[in-house]
KELUM-977392 format. One record per atom (N, C-alpha, C): y, z, x; residue in one letter. Coordinates in steps of 0.001 Angstrom, whole numbers, plus 500000, padded with zeros to 6 digits. Layout:
# KELUM-977392
YZXA
...
//
This chain:
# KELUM-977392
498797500000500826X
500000500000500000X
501268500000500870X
501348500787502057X
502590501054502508X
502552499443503424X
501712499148504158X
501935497806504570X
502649496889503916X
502315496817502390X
503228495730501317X
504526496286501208X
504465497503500857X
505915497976501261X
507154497151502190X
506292497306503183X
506785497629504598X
507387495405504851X
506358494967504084X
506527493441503981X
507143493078502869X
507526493975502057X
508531493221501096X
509390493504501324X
509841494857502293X
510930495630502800X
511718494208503898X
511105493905504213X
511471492987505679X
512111491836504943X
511165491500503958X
511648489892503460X
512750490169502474X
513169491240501790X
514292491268500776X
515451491244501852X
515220492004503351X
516650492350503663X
516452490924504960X
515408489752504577X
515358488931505644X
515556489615507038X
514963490501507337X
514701491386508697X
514211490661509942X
512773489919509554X
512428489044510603X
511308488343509589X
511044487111510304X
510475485935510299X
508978485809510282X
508333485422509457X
506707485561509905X
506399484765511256X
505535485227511707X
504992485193513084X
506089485601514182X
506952486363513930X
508206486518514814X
507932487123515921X
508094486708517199X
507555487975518759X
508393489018518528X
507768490140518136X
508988491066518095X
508502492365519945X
509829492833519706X
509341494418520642X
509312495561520005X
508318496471519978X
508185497747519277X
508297498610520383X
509514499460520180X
509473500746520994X
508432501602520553X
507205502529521609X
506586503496520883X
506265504270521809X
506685505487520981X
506639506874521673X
505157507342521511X
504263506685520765X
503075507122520314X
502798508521519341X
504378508460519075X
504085509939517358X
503738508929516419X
503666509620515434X
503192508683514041X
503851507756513446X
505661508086513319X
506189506746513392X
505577505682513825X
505976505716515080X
506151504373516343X
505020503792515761X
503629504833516330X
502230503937516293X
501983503437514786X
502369503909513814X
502509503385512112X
503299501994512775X
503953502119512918X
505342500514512954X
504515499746513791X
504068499913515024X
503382498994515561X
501994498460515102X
501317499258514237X
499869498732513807X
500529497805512455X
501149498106511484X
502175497565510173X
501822496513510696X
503131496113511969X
503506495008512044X
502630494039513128X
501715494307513783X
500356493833514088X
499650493172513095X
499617494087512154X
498608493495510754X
498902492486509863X
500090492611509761X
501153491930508724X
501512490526510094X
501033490361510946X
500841489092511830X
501964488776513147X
503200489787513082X
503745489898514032X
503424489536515212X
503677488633516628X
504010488775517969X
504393490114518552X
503293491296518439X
504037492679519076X
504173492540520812X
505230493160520924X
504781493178522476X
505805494771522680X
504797495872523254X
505091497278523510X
506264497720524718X
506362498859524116X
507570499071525438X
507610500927524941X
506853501270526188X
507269502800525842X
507977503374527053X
508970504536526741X
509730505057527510X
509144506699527967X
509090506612529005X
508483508316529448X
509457508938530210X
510419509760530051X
511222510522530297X
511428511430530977X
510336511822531336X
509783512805532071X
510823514077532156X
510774514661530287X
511544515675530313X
510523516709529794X
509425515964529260X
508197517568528741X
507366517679529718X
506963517543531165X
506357517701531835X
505017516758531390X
503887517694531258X
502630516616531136X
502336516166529945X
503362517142528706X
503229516409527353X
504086514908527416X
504796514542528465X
505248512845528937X
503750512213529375X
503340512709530112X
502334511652530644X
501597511345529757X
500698512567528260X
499990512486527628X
500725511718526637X
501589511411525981X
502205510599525860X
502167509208526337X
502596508495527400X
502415507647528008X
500906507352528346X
499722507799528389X
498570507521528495X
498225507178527299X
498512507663525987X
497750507438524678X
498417506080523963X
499603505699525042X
500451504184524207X
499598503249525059X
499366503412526310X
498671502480526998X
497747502345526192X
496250503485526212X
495076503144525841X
495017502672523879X
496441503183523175X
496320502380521996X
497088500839521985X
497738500029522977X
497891498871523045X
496672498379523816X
495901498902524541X
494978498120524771X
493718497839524324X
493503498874523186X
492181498838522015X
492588497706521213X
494165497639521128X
495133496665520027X
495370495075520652X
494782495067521561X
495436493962522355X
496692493630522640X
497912494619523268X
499014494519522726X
499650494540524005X
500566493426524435X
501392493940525572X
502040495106525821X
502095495817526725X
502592496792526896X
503288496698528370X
504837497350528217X
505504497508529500X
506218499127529115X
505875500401530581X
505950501363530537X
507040501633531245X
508192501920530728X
509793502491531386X
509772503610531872X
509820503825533145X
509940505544533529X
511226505811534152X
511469507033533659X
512562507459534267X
513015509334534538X
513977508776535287X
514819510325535844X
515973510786535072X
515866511184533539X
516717511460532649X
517766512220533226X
517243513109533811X
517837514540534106X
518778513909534573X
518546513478536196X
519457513174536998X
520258511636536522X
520402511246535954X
521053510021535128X
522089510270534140X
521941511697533716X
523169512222532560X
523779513212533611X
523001513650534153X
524462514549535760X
525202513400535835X
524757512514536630X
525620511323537414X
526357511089536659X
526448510522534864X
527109509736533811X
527576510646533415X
527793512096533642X
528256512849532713X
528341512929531311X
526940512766530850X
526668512270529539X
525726513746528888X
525129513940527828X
524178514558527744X
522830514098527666X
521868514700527751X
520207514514527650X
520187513185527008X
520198513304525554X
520304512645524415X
520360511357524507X
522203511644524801X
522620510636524971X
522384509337526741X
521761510078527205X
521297509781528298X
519839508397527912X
518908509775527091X
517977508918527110X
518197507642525947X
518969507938525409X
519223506632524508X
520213505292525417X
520922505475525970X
521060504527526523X
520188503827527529X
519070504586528461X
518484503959529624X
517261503346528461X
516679504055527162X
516159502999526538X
516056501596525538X
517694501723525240X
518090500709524561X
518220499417525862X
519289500275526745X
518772498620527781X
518101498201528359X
517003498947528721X
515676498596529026X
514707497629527416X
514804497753526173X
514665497562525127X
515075495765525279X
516627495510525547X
517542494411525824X
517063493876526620X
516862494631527945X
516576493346529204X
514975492524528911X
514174493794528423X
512731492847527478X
512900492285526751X
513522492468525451X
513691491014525034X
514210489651525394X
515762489944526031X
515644488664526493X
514349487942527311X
513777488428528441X
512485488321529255X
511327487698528447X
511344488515527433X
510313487501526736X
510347486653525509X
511732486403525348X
512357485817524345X
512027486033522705X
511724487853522736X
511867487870521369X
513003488246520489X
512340488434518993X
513804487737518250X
514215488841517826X
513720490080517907X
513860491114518023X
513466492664518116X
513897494094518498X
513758494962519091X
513275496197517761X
512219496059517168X
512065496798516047X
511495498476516453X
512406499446516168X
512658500587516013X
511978501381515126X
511529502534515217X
510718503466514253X
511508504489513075X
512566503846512900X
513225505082512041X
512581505061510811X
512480505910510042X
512213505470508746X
513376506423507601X
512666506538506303X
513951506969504915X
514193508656505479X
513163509551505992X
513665510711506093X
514840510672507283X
514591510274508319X
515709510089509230X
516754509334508984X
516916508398507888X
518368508287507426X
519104509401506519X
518196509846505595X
518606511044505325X
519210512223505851X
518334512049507002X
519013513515508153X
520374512993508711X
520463511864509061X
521516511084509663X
522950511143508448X
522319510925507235X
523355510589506182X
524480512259506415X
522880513088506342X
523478514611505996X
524245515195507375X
523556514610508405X
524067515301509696X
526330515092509967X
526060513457509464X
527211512895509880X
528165513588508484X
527434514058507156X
528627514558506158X
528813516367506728X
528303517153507563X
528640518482507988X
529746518063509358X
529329517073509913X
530096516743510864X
531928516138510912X
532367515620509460X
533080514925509085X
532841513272509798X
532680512415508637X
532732511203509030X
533559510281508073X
533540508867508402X
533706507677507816X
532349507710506965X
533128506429505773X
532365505964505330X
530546505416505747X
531116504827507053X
530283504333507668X
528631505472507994X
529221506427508403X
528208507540508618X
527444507955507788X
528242507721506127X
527451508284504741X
526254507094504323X
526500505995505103X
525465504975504797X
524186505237505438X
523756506325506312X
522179506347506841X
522392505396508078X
521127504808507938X
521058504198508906X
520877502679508443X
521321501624508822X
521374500560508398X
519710500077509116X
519215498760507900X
518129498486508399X
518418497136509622X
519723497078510262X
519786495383511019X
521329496142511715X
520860496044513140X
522097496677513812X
522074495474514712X
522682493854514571X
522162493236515909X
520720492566516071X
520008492668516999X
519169492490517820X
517912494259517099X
518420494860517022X
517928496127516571X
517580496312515058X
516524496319514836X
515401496296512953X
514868497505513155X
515081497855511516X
514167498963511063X
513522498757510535X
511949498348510454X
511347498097508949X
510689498958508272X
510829500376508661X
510305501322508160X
510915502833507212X
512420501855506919X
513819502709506158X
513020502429504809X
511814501681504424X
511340502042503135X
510546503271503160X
510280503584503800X
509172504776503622X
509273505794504136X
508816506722503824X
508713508255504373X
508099508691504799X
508549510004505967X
507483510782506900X
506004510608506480X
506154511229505119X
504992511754504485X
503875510172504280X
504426509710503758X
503978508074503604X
503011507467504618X
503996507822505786X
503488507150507222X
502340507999507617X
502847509278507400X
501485509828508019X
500159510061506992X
500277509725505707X
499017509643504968X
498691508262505139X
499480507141505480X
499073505844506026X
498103505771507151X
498456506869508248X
497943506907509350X
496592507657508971X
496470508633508023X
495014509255508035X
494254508552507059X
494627507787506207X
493839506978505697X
493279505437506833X
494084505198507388X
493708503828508581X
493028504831509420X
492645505924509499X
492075506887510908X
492882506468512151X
493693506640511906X
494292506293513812X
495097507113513913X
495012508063515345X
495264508973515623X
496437508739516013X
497383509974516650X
498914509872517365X
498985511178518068X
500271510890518840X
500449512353519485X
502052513128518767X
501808514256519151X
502790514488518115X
503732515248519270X
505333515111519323X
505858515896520258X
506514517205519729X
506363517891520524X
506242520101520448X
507829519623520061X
508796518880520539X
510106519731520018X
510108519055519282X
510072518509517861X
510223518189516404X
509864519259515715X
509284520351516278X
508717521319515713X
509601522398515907X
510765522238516888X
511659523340517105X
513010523262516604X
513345524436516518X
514937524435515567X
516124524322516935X
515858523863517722X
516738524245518629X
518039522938518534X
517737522223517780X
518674521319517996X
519124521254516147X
520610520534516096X
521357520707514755X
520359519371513560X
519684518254514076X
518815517542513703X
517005518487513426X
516877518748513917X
515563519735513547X
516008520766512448X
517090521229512622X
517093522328511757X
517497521798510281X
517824520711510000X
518261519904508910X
516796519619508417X
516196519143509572X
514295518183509058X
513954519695508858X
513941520667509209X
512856521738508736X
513495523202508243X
514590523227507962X
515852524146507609X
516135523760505977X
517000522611506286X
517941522749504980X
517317521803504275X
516644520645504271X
516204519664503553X
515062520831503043X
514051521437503366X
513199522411502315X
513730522800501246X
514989522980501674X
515602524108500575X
516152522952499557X
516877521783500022X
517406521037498928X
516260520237498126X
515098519814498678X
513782519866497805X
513750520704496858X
513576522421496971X
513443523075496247X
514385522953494546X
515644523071495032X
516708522341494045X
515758521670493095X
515895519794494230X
515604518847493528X
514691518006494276X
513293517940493769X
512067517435494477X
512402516484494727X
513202515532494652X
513227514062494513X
514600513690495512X
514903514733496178X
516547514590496446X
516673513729497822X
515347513324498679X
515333512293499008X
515850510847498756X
515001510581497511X
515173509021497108X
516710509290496430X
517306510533495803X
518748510477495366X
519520510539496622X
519522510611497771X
520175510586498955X
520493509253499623X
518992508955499115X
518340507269500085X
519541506446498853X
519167506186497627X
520161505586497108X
521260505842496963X
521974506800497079X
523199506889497171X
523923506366498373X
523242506362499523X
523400505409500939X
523571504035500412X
522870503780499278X
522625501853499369X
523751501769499059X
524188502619497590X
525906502439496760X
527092502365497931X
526914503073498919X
527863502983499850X
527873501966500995X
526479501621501601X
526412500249502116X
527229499525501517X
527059499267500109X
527579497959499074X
529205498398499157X
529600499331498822X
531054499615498577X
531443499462500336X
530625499641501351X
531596499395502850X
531142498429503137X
530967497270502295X
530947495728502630X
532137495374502494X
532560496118500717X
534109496133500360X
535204496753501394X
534135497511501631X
535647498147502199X
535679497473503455X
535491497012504284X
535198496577505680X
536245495003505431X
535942494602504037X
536428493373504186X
537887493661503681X
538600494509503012X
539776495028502569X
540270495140504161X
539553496198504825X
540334497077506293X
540421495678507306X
539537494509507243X
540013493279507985X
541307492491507511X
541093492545506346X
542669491522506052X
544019492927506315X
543684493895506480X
544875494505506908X
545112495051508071X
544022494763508936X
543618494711510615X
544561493163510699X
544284492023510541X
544807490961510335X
546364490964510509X
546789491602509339X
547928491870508989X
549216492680509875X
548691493632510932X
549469494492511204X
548825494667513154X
547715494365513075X
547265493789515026X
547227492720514904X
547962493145515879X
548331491204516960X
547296491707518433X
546847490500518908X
546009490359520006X
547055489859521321X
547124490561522310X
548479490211523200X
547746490437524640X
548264490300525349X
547483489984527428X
547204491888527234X
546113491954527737X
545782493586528190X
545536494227527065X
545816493960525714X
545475494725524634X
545850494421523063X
546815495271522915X
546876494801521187X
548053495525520800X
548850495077519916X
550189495288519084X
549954495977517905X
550256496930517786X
550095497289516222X
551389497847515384X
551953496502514374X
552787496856513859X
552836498391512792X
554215498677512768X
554516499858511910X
555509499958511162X
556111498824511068X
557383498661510452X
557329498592509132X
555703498617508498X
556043498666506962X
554916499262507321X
554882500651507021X
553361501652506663X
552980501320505693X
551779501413504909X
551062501659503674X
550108502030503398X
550346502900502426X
549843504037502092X
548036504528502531X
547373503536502637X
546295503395503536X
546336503404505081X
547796503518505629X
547134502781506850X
546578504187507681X
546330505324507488X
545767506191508198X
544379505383508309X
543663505163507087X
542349504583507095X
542193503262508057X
543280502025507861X
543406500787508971X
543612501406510357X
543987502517510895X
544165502892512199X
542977503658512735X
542221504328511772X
541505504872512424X
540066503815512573X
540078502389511381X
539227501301512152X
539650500923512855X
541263500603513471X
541688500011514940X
540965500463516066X
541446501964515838X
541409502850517403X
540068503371517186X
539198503791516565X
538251504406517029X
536822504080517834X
537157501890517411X
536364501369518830X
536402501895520200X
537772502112520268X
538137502013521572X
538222503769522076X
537619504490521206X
537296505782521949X
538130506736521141X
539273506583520324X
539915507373519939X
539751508573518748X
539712509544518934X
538635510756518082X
539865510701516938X
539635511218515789X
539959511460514397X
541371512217514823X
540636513322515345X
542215514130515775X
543171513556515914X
542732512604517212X
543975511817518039X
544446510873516948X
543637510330516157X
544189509055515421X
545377509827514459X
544948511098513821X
545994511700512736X
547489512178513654X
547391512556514821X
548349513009516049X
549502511687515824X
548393510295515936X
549198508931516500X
550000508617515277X
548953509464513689X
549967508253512962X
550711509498512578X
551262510730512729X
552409511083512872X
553556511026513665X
553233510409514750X
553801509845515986X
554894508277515027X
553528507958514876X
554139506240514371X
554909506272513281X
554936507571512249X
556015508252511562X
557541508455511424X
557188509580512599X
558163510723512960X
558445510298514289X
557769510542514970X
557438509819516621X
558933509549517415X
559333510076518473X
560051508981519105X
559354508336520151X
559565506969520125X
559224505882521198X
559084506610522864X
558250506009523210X
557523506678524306X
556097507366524431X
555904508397523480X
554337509111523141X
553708508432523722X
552545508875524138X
551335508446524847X
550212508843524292X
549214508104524010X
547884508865524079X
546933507703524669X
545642508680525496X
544563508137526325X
542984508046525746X
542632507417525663X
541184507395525747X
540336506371526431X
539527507295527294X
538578505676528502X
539979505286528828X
539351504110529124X
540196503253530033X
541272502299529214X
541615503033527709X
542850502626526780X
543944503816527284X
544906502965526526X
546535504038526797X
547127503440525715X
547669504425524683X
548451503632523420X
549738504715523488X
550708503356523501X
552365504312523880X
553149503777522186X
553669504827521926X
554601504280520597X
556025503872521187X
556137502701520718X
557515501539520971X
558435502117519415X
559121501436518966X
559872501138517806X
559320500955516576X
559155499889516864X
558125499378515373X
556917499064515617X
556203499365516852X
554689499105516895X
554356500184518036X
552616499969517904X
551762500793518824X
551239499930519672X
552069500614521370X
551262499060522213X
549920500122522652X
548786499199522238X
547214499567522651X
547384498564523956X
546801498817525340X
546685498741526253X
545758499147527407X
544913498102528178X
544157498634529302X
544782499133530662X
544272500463530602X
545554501675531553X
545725500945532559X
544085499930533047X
544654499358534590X
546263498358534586X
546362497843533637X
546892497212533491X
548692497602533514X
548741499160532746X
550351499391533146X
550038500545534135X
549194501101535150X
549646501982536075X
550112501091537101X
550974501450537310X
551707501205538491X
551996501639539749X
551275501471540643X
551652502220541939X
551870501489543175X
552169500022543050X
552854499558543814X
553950499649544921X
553363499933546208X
554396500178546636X
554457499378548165X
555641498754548749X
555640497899549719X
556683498278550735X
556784498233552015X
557782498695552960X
557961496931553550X
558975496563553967X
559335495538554806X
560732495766555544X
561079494738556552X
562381493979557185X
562947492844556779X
563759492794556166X
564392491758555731X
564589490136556837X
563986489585556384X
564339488530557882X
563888486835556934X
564904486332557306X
565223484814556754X
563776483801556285X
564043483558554968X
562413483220554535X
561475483907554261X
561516485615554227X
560233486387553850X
560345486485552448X
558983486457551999X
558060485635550675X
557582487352550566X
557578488084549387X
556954489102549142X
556231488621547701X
554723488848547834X
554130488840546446X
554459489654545353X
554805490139544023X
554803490880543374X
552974491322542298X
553096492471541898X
552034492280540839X
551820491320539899X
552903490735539227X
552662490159537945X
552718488877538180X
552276488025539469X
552326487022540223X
553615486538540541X
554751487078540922X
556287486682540790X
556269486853542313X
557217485868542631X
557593486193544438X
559421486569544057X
559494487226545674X
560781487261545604X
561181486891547345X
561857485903547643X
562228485347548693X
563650485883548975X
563714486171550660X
564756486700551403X
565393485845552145X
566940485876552131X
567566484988552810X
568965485740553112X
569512484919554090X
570691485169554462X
572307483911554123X
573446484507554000X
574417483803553656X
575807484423554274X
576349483458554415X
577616483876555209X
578908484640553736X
579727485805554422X
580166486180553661X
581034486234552719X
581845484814552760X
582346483904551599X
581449482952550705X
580294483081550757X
579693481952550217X
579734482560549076X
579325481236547681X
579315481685546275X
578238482656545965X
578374483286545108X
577392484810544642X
576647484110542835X
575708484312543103X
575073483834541912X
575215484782540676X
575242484111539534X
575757485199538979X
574223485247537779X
573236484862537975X
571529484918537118X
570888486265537360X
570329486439537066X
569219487836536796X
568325488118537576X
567995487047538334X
566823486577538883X
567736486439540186X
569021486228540475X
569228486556541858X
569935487673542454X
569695489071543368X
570643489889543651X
571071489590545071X
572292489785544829X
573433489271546360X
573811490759546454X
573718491402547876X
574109491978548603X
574719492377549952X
575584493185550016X
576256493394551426X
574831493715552697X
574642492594553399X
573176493025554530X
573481494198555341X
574926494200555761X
574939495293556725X
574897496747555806X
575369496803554989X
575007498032554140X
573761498537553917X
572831497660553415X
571528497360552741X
570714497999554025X
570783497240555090X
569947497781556459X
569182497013556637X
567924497812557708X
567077496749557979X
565815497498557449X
565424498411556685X
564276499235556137X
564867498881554618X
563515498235554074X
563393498286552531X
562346498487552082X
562342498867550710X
561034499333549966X
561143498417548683X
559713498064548532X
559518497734546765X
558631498515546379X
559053499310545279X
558192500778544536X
558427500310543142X
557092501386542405X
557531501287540969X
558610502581540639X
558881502269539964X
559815503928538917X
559559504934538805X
560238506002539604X
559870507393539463X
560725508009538443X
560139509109538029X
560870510220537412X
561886510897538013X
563420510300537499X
564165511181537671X
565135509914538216X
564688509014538996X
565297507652539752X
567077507635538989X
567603507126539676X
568973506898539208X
570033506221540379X
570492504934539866X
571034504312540260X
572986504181540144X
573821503062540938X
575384502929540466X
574674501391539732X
574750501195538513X
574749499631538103X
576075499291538035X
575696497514538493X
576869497160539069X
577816496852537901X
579269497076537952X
580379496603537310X
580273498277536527X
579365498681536653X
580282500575535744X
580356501366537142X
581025502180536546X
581535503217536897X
580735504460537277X
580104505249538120X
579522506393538035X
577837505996538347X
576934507193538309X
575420507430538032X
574598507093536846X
573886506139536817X
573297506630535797X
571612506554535919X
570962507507535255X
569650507825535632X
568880506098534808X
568063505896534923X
567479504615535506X
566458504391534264X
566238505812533860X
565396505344532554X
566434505342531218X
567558505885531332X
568841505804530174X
568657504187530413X
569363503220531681X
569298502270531469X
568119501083530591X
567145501728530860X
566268501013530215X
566023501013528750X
566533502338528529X
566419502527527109X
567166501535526362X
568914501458526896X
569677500861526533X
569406499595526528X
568510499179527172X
568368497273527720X
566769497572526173X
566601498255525808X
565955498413524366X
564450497736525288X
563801498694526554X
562159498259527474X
561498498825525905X
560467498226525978X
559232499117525817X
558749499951526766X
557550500859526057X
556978501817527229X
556084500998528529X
555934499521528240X
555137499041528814X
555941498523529947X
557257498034529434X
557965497556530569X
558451498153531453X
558873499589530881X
559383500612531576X
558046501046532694X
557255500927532326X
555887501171533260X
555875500725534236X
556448498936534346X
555584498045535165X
557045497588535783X
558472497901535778X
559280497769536603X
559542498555537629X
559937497422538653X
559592497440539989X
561508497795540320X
561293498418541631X
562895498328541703X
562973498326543885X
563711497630544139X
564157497544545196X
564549498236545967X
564679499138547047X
565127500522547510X
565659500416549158X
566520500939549414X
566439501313551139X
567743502564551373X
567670502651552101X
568354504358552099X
567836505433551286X
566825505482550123X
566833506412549797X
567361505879548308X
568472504961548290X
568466504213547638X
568390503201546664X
568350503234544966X
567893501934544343X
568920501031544660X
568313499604545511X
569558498699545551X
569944497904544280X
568058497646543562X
568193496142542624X
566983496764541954X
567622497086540550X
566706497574539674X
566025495718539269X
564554495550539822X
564281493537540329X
564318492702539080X
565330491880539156X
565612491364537937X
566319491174536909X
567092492469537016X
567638493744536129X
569385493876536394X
569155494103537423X
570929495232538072X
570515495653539091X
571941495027540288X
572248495414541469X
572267496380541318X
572821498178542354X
573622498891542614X
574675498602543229X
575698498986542373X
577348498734543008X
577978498743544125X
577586500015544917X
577413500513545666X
577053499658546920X
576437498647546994X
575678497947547880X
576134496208547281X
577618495880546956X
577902494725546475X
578569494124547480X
578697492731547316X
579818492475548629X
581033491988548260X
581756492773549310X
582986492821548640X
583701492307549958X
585234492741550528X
586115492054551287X
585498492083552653X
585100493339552496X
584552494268553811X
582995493835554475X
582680492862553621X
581236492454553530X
581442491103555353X
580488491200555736X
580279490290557028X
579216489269556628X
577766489402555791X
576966488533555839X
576404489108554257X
576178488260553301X
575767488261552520X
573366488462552518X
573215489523552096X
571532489331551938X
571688488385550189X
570574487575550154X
570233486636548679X
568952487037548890X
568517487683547416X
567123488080547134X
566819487016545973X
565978486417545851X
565605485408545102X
564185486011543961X
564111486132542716X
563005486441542053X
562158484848541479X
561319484808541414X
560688483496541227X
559336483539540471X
559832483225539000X
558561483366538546X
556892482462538574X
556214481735538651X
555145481220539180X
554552480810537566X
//
């Protein structure tokens, strides 16, 4: 019975293909070895892949011995992944868990491609979406989390989200085929065990059936975050722009949803719930500048948008010492040169953006190109007085991005040529001037 199940399960959600090569992960508990005999029988291309972890000591090996000797009673390819969990989540600074789930999903990937199957079928079945449904509603989630577990992630199938623990394993004692069973499913030590053998008893007790009312109430929400997924794209659409290094996100007209559109923006990219409610009071109230980090993102609030950004991309620490001498070519970061020259001290003074004319004998013969420090402050030319260097920028209306990635010219101690931007006054040529320096910016 559960076999037909298990084959009408596949063909309603078009899962996979008859005769399809698939890969079955198996741990050799009753799941796995249920999913792999199923789909053996039902005519599948199996080809095995078990992972030994070597975190239970010899209950791993016994493990790993009983997948061998049941793919080979089965005729079944088998390839055995071993590994050093422990020391793999030190290094990644990851946990156990999450450790061993990644070294077996890409080990999972690099076999399939290898043997070109069509896909990587997984042992979950209906009680573990359940636990999943319930784990992720104590936890606070999205929509997304209240759906279980989807049966098609990719490359990644479940065909066993029709059926239950109980199912599988009266499947298994009616076919007589044995399994091994692992000691910690049996322990409360983790927030997933204590749900499978804690609180789901008790919500049975309630309501015997509160399974299949769990399992369907997942489907209602699958169906409604088809809707919703396709609503949160046309207003992803609407308000990110795709730009060099990252992404724009307008704010100039909020609505009334967009907490929900921001937290599908940012939370690809690493950004926790907290941070997202932080940002959109920022994008509010906010003044321009704010920062927030996650991984290797940096999202700064501008005016009317949120620049999302890869950090390599605006740290700046550029910094260059030279001698000024006739014809020197300095590279910049953003592929821009700036060429050095000399001019006699009546000659015409350019009056573009892109060129700063200065008194040479003032200037010296030690210069620097640095990025922008805190606190920097320059004379810009034609006013009067000090002014600190990030006021100017404000006023020239930078973003946080530009303000990041400008470069400024230096010697004495000195800003001579905020590059691009504004001389310092201070360093202009005037009557007293003998030889004119011409700094040339050149974009490429």
């Amino acid at each position: 019975m559960l076999l037909k199940i298990v084959q009408e399960f596949i063909a309603k959600g078009n899962l996979l293909k008859q005769g399809d090569k698939v890969i079955v992960g198996v741990s050799g508990g009753a799941d796995s070895t249920a999913l792999l005999k199923i789909l053996n029988d039902i005519g599948y291309q199996c080809f095995a892949v078990h992972c030994n972890f070597h975190l239970r000591g010899s209950e791993s090996d016994r493990d790993e011995q009983f997948v061998a000797g049941l793919c080979k009673d089965m005729g079944i390819g088998l390839e055995i992944c071993s590994y050093d969990t422990a020391s793999y989540a030190r290094e990644h600074h990851v946990s156990i868990e999450m450790a061993a789930r990644e070294l077996r999903y890409a080990d999972f990937e690099r076999i399939r491609e290898q043997t070109g199957a069509s896909a990587i079928c997984i042992a979950h079945h209906r009680d573990d979406s359940v636990e999943t449904l319930l784990l992720n509603l104590m936890r606070g989630t999205g929509i997304r989390g209240l759906c279980g577990i989807r049966p098609r992630n990719g490359f990644i199938v479940r065909p066993l989200l029709c059926a239950s623990r109980g199912e599988i394993e009266e499947y298994l004692k009616e076919s007589g085929q044995q399994y091994v069973t692992d000691s910690t499913n049996l322990e409360t030590d983790y927030t997933r065990n204590k749900i499978r053998l804690q609180l789901l008893p008790i919500m049975r007790q309630i309501n015997p059936n509160v399974d299949e009312a769990i399992d369907r109430t997942s489907d209602h929400l699958s169906q409604a975050l088809d809707m919703y997924l396709e609503q949160v794209e046309h207003e992803r659409n609407r308000v990110c722009h795709k730009c060099e290094n990252g992404y724009d996100i307008d704010i100039s007209h909020i609505s009334p949803n967009f907490r929900t559109v921001l937290f599908e923006i940012l939370s690809p990219f690493g950004f926790s719930e907290k941070q997202i409610g932080q940002i959109l009071e920022t994008a509010v109230n906010g003044d321009p500048g704010s920062r927030y980090t996650a991984g290797k993102w940096v999202l700064f609030r501008d005016r009317d948008s949120l620049l999302l950004r890869d950090e390599s991309s605006v740290t700046n620490d550029f910094f260059l010492e030279m001698t000024p001498v006739e014809g020197l070519e300095v590279k910049l970061p953003d592929g821009s040169s700036m060429i050095f020259s000399f001019a006699p001290a009546d000659a015409p003074i350019s009056r573009a953006s892109n060129v700063a004319t200065l008194d040479a004998g003032l200037v010296g013969n030690h210069l620097t190109i640095r990025a922008v420090r805190q606190g920097d402050s320059f004379h810009p030319f034609g006013m009067k007085g000090r002014r600190l260097l990030s006021d100017f920028m404000t006023d020239l209306k930078f973003n946080p991005i530009q303000k990041s990635s400008q470069l400024v010219l230096t010697g004495q101690d000195d800003i001579l040529w905020v590059i691009g931007r504004r001389t310092d006054n201070r360093y202009r040529v005037s009557e007293r001037t003998q030889r004119q320096l011409v700094i040339t910016l050149i974009h490429h």
